[in-house]
CHARMM-style PDB file with segment names, atoms N, HN, CA, C and O in Angstrom:
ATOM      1  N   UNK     1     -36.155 120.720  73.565  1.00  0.00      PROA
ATOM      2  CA  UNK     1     -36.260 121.673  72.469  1.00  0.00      PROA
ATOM      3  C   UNK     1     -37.170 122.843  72.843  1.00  0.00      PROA
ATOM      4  O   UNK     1     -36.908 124.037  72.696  1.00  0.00      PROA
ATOM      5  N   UNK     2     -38.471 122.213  73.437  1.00  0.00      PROA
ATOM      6  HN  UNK     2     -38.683 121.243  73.557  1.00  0.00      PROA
ATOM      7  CA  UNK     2     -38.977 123.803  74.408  1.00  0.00      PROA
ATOM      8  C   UNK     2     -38.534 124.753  75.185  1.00  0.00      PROA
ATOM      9  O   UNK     2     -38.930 125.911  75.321  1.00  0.00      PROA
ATOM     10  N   UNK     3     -37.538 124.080  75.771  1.00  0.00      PROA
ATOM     11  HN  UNK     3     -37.217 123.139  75.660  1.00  0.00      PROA
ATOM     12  CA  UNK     3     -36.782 125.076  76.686  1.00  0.00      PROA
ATOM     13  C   UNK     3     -36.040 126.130  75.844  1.00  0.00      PROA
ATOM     14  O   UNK     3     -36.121 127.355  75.929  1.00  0.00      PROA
ATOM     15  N   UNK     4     -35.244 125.317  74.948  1.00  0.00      PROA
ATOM     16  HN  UNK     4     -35.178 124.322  74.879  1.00  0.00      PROA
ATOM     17  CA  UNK     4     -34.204 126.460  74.160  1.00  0.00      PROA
ATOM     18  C   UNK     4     -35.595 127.776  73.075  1.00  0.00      PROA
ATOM     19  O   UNK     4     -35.733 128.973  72.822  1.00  0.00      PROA
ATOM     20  N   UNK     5     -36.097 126.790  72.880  1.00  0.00      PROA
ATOM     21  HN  UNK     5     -35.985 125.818  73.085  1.00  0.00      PROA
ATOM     22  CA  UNK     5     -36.869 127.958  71.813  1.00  0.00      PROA
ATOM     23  C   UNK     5     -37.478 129.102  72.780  1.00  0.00      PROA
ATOM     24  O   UNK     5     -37.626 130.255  72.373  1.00  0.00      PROA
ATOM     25  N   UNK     6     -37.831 128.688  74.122  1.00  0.00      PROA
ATOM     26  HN  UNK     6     -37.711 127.752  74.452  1.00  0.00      PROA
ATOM     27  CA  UNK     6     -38.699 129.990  75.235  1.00  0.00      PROA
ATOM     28  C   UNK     6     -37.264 130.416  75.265  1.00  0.00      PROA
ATOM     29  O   UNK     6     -37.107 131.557  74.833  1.00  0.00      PROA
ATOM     30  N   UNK     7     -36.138 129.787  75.672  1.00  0.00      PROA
ATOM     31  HN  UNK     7     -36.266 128.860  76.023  1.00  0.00      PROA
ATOM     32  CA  UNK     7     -34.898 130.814  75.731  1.00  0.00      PROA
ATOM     33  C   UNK     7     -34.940 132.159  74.734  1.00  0.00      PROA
ATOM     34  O   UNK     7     -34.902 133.358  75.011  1.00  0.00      PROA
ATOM     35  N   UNK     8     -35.024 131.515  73.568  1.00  0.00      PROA
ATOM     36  HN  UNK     8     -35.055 130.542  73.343  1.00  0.00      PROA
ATOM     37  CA  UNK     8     -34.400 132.495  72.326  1.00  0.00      PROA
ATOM     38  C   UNK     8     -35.668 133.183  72.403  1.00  0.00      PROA
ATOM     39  O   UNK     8     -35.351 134.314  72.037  1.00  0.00      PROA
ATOM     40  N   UNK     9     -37.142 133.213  72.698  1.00  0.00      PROA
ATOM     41  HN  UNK     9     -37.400 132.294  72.995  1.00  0.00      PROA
ATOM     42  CA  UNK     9     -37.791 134.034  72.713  1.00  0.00      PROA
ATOM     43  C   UNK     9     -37.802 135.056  73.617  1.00  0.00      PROA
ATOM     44  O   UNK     9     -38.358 136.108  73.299  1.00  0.00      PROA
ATOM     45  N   UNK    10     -37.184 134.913  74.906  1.00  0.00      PROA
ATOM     46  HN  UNK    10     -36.732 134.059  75.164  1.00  0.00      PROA
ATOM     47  CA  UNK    10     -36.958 135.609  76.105  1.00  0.00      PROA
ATOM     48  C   UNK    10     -35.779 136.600  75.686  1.00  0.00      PROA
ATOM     49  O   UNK    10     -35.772 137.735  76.162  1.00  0.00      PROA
ATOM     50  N   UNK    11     -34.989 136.274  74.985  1.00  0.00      PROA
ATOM     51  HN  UNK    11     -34.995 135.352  74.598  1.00  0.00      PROA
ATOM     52  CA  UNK    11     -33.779 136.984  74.775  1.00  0.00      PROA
ATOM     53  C   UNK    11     -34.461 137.607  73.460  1.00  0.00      PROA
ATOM     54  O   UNK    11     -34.051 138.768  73.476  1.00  0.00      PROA
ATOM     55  N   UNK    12     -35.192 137.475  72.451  1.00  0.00      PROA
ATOM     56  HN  UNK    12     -35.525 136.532  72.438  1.00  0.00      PROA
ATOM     57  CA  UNK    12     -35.568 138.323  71.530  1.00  0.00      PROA
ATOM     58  C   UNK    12     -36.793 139.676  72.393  1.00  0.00      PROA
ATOM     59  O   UNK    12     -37.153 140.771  71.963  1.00  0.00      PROA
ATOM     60  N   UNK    13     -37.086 139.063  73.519  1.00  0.00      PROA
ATOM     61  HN  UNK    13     -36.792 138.173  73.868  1.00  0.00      PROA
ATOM     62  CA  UNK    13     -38.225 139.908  73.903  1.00  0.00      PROA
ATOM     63  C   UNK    13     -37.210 141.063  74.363  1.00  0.00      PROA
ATOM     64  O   UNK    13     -37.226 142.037  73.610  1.00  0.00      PROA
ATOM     65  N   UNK    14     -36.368 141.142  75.403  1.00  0.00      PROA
ATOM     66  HN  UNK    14     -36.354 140.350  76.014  1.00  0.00      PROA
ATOM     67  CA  UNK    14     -35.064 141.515  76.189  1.00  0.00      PROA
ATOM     68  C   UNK    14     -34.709 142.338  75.211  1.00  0.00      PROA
ATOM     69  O   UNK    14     -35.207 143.461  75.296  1.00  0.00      PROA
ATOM     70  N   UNK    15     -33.906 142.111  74.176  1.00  0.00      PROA
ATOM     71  HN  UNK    15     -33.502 141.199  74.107  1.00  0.00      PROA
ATOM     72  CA  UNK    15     -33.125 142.795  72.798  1.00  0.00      PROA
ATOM     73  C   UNK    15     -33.787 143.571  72.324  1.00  0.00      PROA
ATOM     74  O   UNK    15     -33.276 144.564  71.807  1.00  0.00      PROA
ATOM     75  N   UNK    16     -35.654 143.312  72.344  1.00  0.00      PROA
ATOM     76  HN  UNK    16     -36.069 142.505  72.764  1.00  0.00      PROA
ATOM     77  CA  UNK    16     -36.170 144.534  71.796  1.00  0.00      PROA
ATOM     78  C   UNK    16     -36.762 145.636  72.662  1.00  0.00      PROA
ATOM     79  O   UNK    16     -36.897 146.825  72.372  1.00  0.00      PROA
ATOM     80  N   UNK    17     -37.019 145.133  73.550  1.00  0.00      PROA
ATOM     81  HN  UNK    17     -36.909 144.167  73.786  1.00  0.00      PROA
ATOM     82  CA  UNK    17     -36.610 146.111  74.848  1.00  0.00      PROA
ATOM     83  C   UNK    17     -36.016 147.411  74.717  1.00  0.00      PROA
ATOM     84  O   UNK    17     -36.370 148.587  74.630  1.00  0.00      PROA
ATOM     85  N   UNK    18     -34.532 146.435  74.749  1.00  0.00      PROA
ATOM     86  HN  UNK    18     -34.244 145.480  74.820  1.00  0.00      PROA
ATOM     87  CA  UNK    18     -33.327 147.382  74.780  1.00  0.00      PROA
ATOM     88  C   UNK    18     -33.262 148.336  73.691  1.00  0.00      PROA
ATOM     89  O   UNK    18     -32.664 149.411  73.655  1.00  0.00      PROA
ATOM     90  N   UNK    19     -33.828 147.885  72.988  1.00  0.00      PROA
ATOM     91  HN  UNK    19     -34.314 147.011  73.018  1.00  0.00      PROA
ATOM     92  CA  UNK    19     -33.800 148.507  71.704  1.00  0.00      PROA
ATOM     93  C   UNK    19     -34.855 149.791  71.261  1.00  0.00      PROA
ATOM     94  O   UNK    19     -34.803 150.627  70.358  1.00  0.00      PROA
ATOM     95  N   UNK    20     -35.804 149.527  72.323  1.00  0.00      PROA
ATOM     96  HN  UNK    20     -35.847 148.848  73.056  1.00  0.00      PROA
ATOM     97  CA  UNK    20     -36.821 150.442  72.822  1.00  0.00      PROA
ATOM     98  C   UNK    20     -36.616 151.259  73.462  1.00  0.00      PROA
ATOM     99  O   UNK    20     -37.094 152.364  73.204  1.00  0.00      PROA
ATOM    100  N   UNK    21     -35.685 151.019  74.748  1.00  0.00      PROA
ATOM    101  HN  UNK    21     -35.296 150.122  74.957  1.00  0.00      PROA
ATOM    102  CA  UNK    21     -35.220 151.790  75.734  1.00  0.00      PROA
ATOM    103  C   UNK    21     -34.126 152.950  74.779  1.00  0.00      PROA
ATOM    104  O   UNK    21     -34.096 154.122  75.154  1.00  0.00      PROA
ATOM    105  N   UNK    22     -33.364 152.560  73.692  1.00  0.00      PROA
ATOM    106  HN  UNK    22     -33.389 151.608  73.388  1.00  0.00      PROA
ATOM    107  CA  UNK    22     -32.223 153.169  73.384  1.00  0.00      PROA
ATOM    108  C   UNK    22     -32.834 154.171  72.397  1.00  0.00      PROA
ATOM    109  O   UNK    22     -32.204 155.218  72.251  1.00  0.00      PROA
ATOM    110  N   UNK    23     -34.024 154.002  71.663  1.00  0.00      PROA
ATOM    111  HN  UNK    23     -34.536 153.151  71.783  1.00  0.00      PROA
ATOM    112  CA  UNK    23     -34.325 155.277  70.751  1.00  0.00      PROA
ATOM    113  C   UNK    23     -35.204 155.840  71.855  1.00  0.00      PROA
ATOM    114  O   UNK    23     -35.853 156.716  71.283  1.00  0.00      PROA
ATOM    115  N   UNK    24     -35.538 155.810  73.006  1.00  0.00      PROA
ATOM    116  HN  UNK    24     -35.011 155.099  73.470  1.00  0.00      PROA
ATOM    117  CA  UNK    24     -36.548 156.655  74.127  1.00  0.00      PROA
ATOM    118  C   UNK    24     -37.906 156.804  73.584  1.00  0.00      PROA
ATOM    119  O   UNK    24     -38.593 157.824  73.524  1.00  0.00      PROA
ATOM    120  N   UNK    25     -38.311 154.975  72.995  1.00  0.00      PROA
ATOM    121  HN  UNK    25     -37.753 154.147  73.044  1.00  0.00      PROA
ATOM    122  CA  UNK    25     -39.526 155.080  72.782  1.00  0.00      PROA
ATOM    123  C   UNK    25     -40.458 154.752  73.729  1.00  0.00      PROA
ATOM    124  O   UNK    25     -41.673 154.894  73.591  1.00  0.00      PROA
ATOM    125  N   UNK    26     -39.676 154.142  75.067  1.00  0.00      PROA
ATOM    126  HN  UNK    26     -38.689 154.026  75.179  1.00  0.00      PROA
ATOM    127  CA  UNK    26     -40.572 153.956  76.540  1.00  0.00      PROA
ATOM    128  C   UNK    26     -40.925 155.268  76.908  1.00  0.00      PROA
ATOM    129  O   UNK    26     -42.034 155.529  77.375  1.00  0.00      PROA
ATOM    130  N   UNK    27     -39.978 156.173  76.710  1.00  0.00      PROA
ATOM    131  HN  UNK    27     -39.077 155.961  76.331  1.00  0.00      PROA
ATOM    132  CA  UNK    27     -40.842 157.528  77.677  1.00  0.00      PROA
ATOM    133  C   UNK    27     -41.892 158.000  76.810  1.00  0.00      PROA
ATOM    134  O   UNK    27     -42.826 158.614  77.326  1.00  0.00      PROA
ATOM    135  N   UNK    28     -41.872 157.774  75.389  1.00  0.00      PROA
ATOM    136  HN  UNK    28     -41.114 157.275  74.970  1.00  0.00      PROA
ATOM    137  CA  UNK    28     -42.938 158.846  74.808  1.00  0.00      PROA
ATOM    138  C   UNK    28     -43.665 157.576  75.303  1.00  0.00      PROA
ATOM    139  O   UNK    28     -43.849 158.044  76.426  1.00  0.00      PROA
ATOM    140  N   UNK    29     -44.336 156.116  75.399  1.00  0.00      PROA
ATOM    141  HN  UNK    29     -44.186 155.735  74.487  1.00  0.00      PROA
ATOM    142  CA  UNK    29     -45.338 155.584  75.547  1.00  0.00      PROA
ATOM    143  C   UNK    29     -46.270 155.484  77.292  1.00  0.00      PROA
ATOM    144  O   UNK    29     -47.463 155.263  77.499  1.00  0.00      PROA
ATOM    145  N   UNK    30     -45.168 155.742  78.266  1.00  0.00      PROA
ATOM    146  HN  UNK    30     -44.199 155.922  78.098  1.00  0.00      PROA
ATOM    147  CA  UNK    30     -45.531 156.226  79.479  1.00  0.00      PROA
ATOM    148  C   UNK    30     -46.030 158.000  79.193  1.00  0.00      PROA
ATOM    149  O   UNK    30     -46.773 158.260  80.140  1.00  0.00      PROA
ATOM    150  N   UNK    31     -45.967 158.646  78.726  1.00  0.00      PROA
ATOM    151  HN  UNK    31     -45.363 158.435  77.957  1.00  0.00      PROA
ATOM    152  CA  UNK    31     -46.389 160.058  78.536  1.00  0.00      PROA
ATOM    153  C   UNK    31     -47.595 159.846  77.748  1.00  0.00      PROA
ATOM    154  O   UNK    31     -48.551 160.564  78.041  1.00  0.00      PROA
ATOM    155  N   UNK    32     -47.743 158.988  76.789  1.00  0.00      PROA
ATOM    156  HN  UNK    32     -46.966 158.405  76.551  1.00  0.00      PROA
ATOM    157  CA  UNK    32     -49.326 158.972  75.918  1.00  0.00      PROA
ATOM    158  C   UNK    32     -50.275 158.224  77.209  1.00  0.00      PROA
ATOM    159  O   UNK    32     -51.436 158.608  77.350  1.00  0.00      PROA
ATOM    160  N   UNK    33     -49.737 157.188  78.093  1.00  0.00      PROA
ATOM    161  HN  UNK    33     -48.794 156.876  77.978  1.00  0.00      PROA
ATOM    162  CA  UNK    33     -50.383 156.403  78.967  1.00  0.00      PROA
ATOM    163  C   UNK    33     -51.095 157.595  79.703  1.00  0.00      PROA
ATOM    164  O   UNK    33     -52.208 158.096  79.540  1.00  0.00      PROA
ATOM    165  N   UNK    34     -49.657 157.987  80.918  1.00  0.00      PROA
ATOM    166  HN  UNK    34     -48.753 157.580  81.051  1.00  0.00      PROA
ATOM    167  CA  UNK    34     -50.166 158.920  81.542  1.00  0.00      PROA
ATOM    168  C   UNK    34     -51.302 160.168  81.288  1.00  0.00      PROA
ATOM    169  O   UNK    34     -52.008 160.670  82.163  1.00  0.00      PROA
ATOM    170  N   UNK    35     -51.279 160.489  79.991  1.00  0.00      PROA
ATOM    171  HN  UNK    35     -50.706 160.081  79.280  1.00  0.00      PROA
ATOM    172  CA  UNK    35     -52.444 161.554  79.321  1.00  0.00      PROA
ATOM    173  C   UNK    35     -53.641 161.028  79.452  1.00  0.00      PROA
ATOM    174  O   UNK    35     -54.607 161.479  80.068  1.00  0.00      PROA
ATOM    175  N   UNK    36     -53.494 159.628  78.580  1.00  0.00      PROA
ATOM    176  HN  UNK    36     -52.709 159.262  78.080  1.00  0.00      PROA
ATOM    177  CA  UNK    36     -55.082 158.772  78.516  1.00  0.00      PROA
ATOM    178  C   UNK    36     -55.882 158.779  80.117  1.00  0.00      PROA
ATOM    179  O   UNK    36     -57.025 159.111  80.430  1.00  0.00      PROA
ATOM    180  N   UNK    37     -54.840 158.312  80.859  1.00  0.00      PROA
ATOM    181  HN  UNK    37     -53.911 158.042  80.606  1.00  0.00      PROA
ATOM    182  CA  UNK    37     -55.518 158.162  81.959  1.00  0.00      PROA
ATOM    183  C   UNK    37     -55.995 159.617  82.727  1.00  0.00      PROA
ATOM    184  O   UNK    37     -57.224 159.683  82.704  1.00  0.00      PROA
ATOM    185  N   UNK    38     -55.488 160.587  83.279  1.00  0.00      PROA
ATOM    186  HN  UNK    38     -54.490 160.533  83.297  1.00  0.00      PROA
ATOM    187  CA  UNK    38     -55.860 161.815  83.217  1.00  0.00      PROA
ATOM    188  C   UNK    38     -57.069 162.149  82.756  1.00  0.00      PROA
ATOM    189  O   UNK    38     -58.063 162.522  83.378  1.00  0.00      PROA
ATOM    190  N   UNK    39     -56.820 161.910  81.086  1.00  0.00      PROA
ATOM    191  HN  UNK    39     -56.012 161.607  80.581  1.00  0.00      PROA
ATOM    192  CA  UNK    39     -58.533 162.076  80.088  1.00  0.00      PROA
ATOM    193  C   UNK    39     -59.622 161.378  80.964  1.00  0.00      PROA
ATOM    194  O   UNK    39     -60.576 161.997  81.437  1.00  0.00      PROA
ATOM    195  N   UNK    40     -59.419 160.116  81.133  1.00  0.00      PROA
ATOM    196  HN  UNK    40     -58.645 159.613  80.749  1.00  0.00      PROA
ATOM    197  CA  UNK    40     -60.415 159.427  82.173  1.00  0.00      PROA
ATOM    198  C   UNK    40     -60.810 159.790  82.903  1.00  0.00      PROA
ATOM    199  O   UNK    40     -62.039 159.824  82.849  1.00  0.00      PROA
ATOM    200  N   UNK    41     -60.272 160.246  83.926  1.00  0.00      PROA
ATOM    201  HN  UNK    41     -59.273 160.218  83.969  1.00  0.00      PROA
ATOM    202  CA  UNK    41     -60.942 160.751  84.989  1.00  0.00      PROA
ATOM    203  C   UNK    41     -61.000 162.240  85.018  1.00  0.00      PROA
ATOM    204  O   UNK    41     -61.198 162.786  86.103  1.00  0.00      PROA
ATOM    205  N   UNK    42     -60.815 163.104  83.709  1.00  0.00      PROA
ATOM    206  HN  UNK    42     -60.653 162.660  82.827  1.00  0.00      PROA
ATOM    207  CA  UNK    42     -61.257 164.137  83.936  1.00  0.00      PROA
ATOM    208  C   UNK    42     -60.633 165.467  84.697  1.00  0.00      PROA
ATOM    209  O   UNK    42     -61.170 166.478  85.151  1.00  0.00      PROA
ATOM    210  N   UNK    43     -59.089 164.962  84.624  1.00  0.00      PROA
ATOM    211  HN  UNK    43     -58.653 164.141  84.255  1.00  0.00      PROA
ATOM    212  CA  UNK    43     -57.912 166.019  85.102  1.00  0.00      PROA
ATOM    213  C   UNK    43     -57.486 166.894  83.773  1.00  0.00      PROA
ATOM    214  O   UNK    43     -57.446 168.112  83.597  1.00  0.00      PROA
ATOM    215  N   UNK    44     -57.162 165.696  82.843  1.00  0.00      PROA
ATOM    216  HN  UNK    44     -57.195 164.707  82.986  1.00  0.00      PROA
ATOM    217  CA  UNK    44     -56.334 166.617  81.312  1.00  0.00      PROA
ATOM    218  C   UNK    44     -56.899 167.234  80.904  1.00  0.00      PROA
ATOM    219  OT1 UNK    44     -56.509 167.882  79.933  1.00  0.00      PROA
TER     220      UNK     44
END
């Protein structure tokens, strides 16, 4: 029964992913990353 439930959690993690990837909310969160870090050291 552990196995199937890490299944269905692996595939809910996956689905929302995708689902991340499809409104292009990964690039705006790599672009806030990339800024922060910049701020750090004093480039941005």
């Amino acid at each position: 029964m552990l196995k199937q439930t890490g299944f269905y959690v692996l595939m809910l993690g996956i689905g929302l992913m995708l689902v991340g990837l499809y409104r292009q909310e990964a690039a705006l969160i790599l672009e806030k990353a990339i800024t922060i870090c910049l701020q750090c050291i004093g480039i941005g």
